[in-house]
N, C-alpha and C positions, 0 to 999 in steps of 0.2 A: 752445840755438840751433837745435841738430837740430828741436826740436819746435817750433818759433816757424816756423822753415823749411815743415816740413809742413803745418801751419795754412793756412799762406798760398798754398800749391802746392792745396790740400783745396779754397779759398776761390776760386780762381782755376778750377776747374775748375766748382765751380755757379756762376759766373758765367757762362760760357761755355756750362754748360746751360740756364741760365734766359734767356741772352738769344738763344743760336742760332736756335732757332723764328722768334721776335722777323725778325732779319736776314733770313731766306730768304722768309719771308713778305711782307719789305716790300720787296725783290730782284727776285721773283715779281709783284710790283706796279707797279715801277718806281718806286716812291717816293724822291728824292731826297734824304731828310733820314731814312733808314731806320739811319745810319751811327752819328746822333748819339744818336737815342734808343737804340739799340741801346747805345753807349757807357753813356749814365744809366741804364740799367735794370742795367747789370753793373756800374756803380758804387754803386746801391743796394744789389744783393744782397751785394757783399761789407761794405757797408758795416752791415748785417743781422747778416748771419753773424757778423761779426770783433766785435759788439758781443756776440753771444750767445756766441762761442767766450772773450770777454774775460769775462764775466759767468760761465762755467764755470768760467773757469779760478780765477776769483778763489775760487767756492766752495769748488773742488779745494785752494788752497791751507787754505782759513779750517778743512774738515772733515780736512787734514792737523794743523793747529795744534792744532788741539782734540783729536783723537788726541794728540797728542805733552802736551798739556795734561792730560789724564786718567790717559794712562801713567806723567808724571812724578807727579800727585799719586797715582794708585794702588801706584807701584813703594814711592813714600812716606811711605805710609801707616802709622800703627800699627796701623789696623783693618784685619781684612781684605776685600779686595773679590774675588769671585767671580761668576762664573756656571754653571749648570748646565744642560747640555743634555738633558730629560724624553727625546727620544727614544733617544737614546743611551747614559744612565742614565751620565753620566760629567761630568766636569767640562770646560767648554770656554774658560775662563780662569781663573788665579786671580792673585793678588798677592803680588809675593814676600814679604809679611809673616806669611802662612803658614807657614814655618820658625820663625818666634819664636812661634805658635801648637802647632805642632802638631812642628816638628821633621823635618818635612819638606821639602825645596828644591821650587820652582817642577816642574821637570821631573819628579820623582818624584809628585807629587800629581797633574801632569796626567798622568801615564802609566799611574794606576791610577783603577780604581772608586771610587766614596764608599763602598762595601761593601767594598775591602782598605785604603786610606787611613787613614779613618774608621769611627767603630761604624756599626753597622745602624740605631740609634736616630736618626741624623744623618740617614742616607738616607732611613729612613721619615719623619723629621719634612720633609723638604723634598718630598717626595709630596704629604705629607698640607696641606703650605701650597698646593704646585699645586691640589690637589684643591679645597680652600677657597676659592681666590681664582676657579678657575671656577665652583663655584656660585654664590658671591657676586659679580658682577660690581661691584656697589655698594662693596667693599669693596678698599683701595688696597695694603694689606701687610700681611704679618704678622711678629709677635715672638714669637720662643722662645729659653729656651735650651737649649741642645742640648751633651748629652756628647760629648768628643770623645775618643780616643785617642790623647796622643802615641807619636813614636816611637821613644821607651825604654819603653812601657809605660804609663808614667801615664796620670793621665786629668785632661784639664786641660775646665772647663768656658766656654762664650761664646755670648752673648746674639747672634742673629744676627737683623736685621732684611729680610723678604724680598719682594720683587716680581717680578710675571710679565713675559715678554715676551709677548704672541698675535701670532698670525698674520692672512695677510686676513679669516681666518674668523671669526676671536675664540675660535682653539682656542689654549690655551697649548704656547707649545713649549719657551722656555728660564725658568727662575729664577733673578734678580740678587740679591743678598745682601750685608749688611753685618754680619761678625762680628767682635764685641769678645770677650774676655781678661777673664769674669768670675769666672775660680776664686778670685782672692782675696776677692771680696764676697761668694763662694757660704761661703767658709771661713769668714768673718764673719759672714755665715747663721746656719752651723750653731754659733761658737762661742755667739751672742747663745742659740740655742737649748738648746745647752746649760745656760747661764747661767742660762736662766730657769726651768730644768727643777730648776736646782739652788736656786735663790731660794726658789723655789714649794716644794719639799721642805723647806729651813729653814724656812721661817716656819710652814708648816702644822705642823710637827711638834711644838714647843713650843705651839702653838694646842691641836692635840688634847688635850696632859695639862690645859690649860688650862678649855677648854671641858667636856671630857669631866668633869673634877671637879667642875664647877660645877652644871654637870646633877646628880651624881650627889648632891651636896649638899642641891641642891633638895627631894629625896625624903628627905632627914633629918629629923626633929626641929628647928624654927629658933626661936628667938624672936621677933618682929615686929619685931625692933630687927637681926636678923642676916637675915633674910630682905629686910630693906630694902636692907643692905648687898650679899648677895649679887645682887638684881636690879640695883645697878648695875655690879658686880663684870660678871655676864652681859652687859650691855646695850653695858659697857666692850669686855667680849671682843668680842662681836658688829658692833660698830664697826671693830673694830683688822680686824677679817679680811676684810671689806668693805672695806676702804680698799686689806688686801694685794690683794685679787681685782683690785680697778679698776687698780693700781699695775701687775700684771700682765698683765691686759687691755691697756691701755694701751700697754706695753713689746711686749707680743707683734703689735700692730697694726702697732706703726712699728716694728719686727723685719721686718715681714712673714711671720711666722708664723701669721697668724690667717687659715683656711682657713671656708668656710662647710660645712656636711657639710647636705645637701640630700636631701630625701625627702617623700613625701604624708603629708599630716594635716590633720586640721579645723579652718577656722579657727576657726569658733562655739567648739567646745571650749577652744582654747587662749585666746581671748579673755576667754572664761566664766570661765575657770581664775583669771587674772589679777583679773578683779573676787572673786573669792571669795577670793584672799589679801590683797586688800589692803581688804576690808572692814571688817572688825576696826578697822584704823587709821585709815580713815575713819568709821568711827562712834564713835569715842573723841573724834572732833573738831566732832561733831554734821554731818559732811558728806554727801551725799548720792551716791552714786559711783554711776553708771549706764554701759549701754553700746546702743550705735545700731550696727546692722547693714545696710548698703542689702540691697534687694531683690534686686541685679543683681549680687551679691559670690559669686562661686563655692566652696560649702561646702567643697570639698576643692581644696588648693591645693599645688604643690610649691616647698618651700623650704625653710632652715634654721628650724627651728621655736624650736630655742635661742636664738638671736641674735634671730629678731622678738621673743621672750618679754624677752628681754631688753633692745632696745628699752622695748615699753612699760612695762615693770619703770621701767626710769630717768622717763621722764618720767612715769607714773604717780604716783611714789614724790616727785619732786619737787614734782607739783602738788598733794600733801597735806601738804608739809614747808610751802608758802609761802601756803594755804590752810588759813581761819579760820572761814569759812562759807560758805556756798551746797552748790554741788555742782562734781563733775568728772565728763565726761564722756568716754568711750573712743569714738572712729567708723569708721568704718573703709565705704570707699566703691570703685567703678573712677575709674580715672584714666585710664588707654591700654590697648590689649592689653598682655595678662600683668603689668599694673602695677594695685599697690593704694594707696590714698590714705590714710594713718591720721590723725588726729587725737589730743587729747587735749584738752580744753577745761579751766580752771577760772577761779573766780572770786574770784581769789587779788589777792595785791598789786601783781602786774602788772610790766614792766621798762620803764624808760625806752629811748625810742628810740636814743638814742647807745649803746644796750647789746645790743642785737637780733643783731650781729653778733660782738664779743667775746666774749660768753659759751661760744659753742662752745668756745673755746681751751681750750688745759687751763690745771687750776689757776686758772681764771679764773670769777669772778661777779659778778654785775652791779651790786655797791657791799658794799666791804669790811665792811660789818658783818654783813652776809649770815653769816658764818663765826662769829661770835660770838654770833648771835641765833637762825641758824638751823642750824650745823653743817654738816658736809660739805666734801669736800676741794674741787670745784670738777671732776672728771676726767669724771662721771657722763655728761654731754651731749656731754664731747669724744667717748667712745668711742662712744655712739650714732650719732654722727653717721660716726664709721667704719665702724661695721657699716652704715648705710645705703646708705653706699657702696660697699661690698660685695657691699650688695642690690640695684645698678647705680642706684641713688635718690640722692634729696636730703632733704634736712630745711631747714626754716626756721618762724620764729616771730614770730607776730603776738599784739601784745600794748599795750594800756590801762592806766598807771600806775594803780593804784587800782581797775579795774574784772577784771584777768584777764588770760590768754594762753592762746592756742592756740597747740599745737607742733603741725606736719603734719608728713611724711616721705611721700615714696612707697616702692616698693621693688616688685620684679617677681617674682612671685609668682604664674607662670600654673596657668591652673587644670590640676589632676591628673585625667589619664588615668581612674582608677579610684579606689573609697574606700579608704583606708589599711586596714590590720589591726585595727580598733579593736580588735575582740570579744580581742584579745591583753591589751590595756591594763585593758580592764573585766575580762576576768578575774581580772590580777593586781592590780588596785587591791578586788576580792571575796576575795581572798585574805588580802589583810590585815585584813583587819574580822573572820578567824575568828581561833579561840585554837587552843592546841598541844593536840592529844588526846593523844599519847604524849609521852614526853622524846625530846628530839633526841640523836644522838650525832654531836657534831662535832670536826671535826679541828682541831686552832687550829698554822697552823703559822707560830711568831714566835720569833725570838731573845733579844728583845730583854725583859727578865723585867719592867723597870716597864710595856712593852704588856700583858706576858699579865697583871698584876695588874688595868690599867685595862681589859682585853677581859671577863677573870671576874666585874671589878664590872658592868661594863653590861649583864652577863647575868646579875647572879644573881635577879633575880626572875621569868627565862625559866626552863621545866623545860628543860634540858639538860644532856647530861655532856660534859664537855670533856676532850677528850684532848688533851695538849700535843705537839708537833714542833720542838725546836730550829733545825732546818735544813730544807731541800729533799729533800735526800736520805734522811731520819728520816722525814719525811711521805710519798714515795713507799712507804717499808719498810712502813709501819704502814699507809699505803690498801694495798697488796699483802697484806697478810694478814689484814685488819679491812673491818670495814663500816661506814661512814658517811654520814646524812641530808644533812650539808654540811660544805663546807672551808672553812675563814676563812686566806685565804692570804696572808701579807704575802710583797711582792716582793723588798725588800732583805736577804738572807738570808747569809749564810755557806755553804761548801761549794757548795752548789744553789743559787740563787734561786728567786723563785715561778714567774716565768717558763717554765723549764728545768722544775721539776717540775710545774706546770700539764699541760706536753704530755707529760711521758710519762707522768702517770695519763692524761689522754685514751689515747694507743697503750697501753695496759693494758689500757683500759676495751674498744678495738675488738678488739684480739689476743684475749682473753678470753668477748669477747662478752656483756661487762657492759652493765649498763644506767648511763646518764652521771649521776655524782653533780654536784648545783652546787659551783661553786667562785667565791668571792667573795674578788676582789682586795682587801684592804686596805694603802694607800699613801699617802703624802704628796706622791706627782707629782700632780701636778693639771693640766697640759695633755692637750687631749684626742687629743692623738697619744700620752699614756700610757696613755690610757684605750683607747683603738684597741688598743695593744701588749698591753694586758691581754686583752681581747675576743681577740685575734688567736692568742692564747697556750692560749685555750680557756675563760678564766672566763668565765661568766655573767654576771657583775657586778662592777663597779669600785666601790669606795667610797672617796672620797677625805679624808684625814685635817683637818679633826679632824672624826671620826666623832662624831655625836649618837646617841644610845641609841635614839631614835624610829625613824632611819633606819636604822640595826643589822638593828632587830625588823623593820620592813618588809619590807627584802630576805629576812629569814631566812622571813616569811609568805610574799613570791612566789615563794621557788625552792623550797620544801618542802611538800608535802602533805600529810602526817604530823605530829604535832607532837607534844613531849614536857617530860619534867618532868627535872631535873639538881641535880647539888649543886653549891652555888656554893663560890667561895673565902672564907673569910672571915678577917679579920687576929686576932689577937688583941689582946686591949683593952687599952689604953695606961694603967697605974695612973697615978694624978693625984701629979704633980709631977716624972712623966718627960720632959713636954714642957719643962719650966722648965731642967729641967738640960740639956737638949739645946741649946735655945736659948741658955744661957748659953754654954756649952760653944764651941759655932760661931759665937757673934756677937759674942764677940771674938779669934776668928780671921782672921786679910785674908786668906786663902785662901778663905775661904767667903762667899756673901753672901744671910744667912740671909734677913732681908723679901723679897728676890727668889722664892728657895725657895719661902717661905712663901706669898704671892701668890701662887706658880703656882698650889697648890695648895690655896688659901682657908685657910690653918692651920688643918686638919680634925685634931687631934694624931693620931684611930690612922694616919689615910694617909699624915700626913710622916715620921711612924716608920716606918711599913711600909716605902715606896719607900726611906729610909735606908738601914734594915735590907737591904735586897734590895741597893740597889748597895753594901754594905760586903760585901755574899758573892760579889759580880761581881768586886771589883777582882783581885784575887788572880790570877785566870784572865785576865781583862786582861791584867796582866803580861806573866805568862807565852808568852800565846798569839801576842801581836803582836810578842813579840820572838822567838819562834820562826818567824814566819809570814815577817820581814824577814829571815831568817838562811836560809832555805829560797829565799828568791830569790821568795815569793806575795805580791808586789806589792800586789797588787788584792784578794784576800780580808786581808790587814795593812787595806788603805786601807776596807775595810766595817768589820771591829774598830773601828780608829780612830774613824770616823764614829758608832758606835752607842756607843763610850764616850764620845764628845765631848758627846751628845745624854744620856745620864745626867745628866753632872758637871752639868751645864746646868740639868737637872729638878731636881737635887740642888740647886744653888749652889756647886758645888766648883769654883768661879772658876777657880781657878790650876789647874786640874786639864785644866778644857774651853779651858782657850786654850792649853796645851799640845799638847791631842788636835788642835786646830783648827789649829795650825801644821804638826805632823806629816802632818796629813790634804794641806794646800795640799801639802807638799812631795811627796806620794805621788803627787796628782793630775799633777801640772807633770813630773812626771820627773827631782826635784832629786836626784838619790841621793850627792851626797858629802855633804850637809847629815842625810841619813837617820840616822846614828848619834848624833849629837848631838842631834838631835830628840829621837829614842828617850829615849836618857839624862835629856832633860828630862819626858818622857812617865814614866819609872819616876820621877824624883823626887816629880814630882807625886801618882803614884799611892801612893806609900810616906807621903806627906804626911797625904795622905786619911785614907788607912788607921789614921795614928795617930789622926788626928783623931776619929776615931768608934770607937777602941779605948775599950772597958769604958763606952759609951753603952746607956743602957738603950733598947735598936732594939726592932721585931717585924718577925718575916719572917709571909708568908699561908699558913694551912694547906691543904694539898693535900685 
């Protein structure tokens, strides 16, 4: 009422100024009718004013509502709503949802810095979005997530989505923000990560004895009738591990694990590359496989060179799978700044148009017989088309039942600063084309005795001498007082891992003022954040399991200069009619399951005796070790035992043996520990089972 009052007192007095003048003027005049207009001129202007002061008022009420409207949805919110004032480096509102964040109440967060509240990490990312959003005016917000600190300690993480406020100037002054609560999806992250770290180590790990025999077979004595067998044996394996890789792929895209890792290199080259591995296959099919380079395509270009390789890898691969004659072409053109335009062209059987778009999907091709005539899971084009998009691109496909299809994709790819390192690459691809003039003396350092069997065979018609390392800790002893050309270092170790003893031969090598011997990881992780770990660790080189013999020798030409002659391992010979009894022996035992066995292994009789022999002198120490290792309270070196007897029984066929170790191991990993003794108990059954089981078996173990 008070202010309704004043209004009208305020309005009353510019009337009275607006029309004064008016009156004296027409006073001064004598004009008789000066009374009236005077009158309508002070009833206009309040009638003016009281409309504009009405027209305020109603604003004042609507931007009080909408305050009280924002406060109530922001007080209850579950995300949080904040802002930041850049000049004051401090927060100038936040939301009480903050405390279910961070554990902090309203008044506390406003009363400190984002530097005592929160990490550093937080403040700098909220800088560095100011900073962003002023160079890019064009650009509306930004998304990060950012660690935070609660306050007991933890550390909980939230996706905060942010935008500036400017000033007249269009300088930024405050950052508004919407932060969510995504530690548990970050957990979910990293468990999928792990998962797949673990998937990817089972699968390849039975692949390597798999492949690795298969190869090594190859170089035997075969019949034409076993040599037939064996290429589809190979051609089997080579399937099954391509399907894991895509399976993985696949899994780690919509994980969102798949990172692009980006650097200079030629395109020509890597394009070159690409037609020179799949010529072979095209010319088995009488195809004609070419490649088209525009004139205006920058030779050195920065991007992930793996992922484009693997692109054209899939559609390469595909338009010779569905291609009978003619030719395919590779093209590759500009499209937009820092954008490249690829192609593949062939003149194949072509997709119906209701299928142009399905096909991407996984698991999907473009008419079920496809799978039966032509093979292939259907994944190869989904994941392309993720890594494209990756590569901030697109992909799509044009295509003539009966006459062809072209796949294109763009991807950004601008051009590189400077030429890459070649003269590194040509070196060490010169490297491999010489031979060993001396014998190499290499450290092999593996636990695990059917690897050091299958490592000795892939090298024994390399001159080298191999020195064995049980552990981590055995191979830092023996590089401390010996000298070796190179380390073959498996990561998964007991006491040490390769890891752990990777860097302290490195600080050996600098304390000492050695010169740095290579050290070449060998493992069955296969993402390339294991391959990082290794790099990062100090190897050289990562070799991921199942190692082929070709690539072995490779790496051993590029990181060695020197080259040498060694004694291999070699089994003793299996008298004829020891495999019969063997077989009979375990193929009617349900504990064992010998055709498994046997397949892993091609039923070579000396190598399924050998690795026999070798894990019937493991179990014993098995035993022992792991139930000494749970009784000492070593968790975790029990849970490496476990895994590397699980991965025996496995190679072996000692069925009941490896689902034992495989129970024991889930209970190790999870934290089960009331269930840990009874595990056990069934871990020595099993093992005491084995053991009979190959008692007074005519084995061979490999001579040293």
């Amino acid at each position: 009422m008070r202010r309704r009052q004043g209004i009208d007192a305020l309005l009353l007095l510019l009337a009275i100024g607006c029309a004064g003048p008016v009156l004296a003027q027409s006073a001064l005049e004598g004009d008789s009718g000066w009374l009236y207009r005077s009158l309508a001129i002070a009833l206009l202007v309040i009638a003016f004013f009281s409309a504009v002061a009405y027209r305020l008022s109603r604003l004042s009420a609507a931007l009080r509502t909408s305050e009280e409207r924002f406060r109530l949805v922001a007080d209850n919110a579950q995300d949080v709503l904040w802002k930041y004032d850049l000049g004051q480096q401090r927060l100038s509102y936040i939301s009480p949802s903050i405390e279910r964040l961070t554990g902090y109440s309203v008044e506390e967060a406003m009363g400190q810095t984002v530097n005592k509240s929160l990490t550093t990490t937080w403040a700098q990312a909220v800088n560095s979005a100011a900073d962003y959003l002023t160079a890019h005016p064009e650009e509306t917000k930004s998304v990060v997530e950012l660690e935070t600190i609660h306050k007991d300690g933890s550390t909980v993480w939230s996706e905060s989505t942010m935008s500036v406020i400017r000033g007249v100037e269009g300088r930024v002054l405050e950052v508004v923000g919407v932060s969510r609560d995504v530690t548990a999806r970050r957990l979910v992250r990293e468990q999928q990560k792990r998962f797949l770290a673990m998937v990817s180590h089972e699968f390849r790990t039975p692949m390597n004895a798999i492949l690795g025999i298969a190869e090594l077979m190859a170089e035997t004595k075969l019949t034409p009738e076993q040599a037939k067998y064996l290429e589809v044996f190979q051609n089997a394996g080579n399937s099954l591990l391509d399907l894991i890789n895509d399976i993985l792929d696949l899994s780690k895209v919509e994980a969102g694990q798949f990172k692009l890792y980006k650097e200079d290199f030629v395109l020509a080259e890597l394009l070159q590359g690409q037609v020179e591995l799949f010529s072979g296959r095209a010319g088995d099919k009488g195809l004609v496989l070419g490649l088209e380079i525009a004139a205006d395509v920058p030779p050195f270009v920065h991007g992930d060179p793996q992922r484009l390789r693997q692109c054209i890898t899939n559609l390469v691969g595909n338009a010779i799978k569905f291609c009978n004659q003619g030719s395919i072409t590779i093209a590759v053109e500009r499209d937009a700044p820092d954008m490249l335009r690829f192609a593949v062209r062939d003149t194949g059987i072509g997709i119906p148009g209701d299928k142009l778009e399905s096909i991407f999907e996984a698991f999907n091709q473009a008419d079920g017989r496809i799978t039966r005539n032509f093979g292939g899971t259907g994944l190869g084009l989904t994941i392309t088309q993720r890594l494209v998009e990756l590569m901030e691109g697109r992909i799509w496909v044009e295509s003539i039942p009966g006459q062809g299809s072209t796949f294109r994709f763009v991807a950004r790819l601008p051009a590189a600063q400077a030429p890459p390192p070649s003269a590194q690459l040509h070196a060490a691809a010169g490297a491999a084309q010489r031979t060993f003039d001396r014998p190499l003396a290499i450290l092999l350092a593996e636990d695990n005795q059917n690897n050091v069997f299958l490592m000795r065979s892939l090298l024994k018609d390399a001159p080298c001498n191999i020195d064995l390392a049980e552990n981590g800790a055995i191979a830092v002893a023996k590089f401390r007082s010996g000298h070796y050309d190179v380390i073959l270092m498996d990561v998964e170790m007991p006491v040490m891992d390769g890891y752990s003893a990777t860097m302290e031969i490195r600080r050996i090598e600098q304390s000492e003022g050695r010169a740095q011997t290579p050290v070449i990881a060998l493992t069955a992780h296969a993402l390339h954040e294991d391959e990082q770990k290794s790099l990062d660790a100090g190897c050289n080189k990562h070799l991921t399991k199942p190692i082929k013999k070709k690539v072995l020798l490779d790496a051993l030409h590029a990181l060695t200069s020197d080259r040498t002659e060694s004694e291999p391992a070699a089994a003793t010979g299996a008298p004829p009619g020891d495999m019969d009894r063997v077989v009979g022996a375990l193929g009617d035992n349900p504990d064992w399951d010998v055709p498994e066995a046997m397949a892993r292994l091609e039923v070579d009789p000396e190598l399924f005796l050998t690795v026999l022999g070798l894990f019937r002198q493991s179990l014993p120490e098995y035993r022992r070790s792991i139930g000494a290792l749970l009784a000492a309270g070593e968790f975790e070196e029990a849970r490496r035992q476990v895994h590397s007897l699980k991965g025996e029984a496995a190679t072996t066929g000692a069925v009941r043996l490896s689902g034992a170790a495989l129970a024991l191991e889930g209970a190790l990993k999870s934290g089960d520990s009331e269930n840990f003794v009874s595990l056990l108990e069934g871990v020595d059954r099993s093992i005491d089972a084995a053991a009979e089981a190959l008692a007074g078996l005519p084995l061979t173990t490999p001579k040293d």
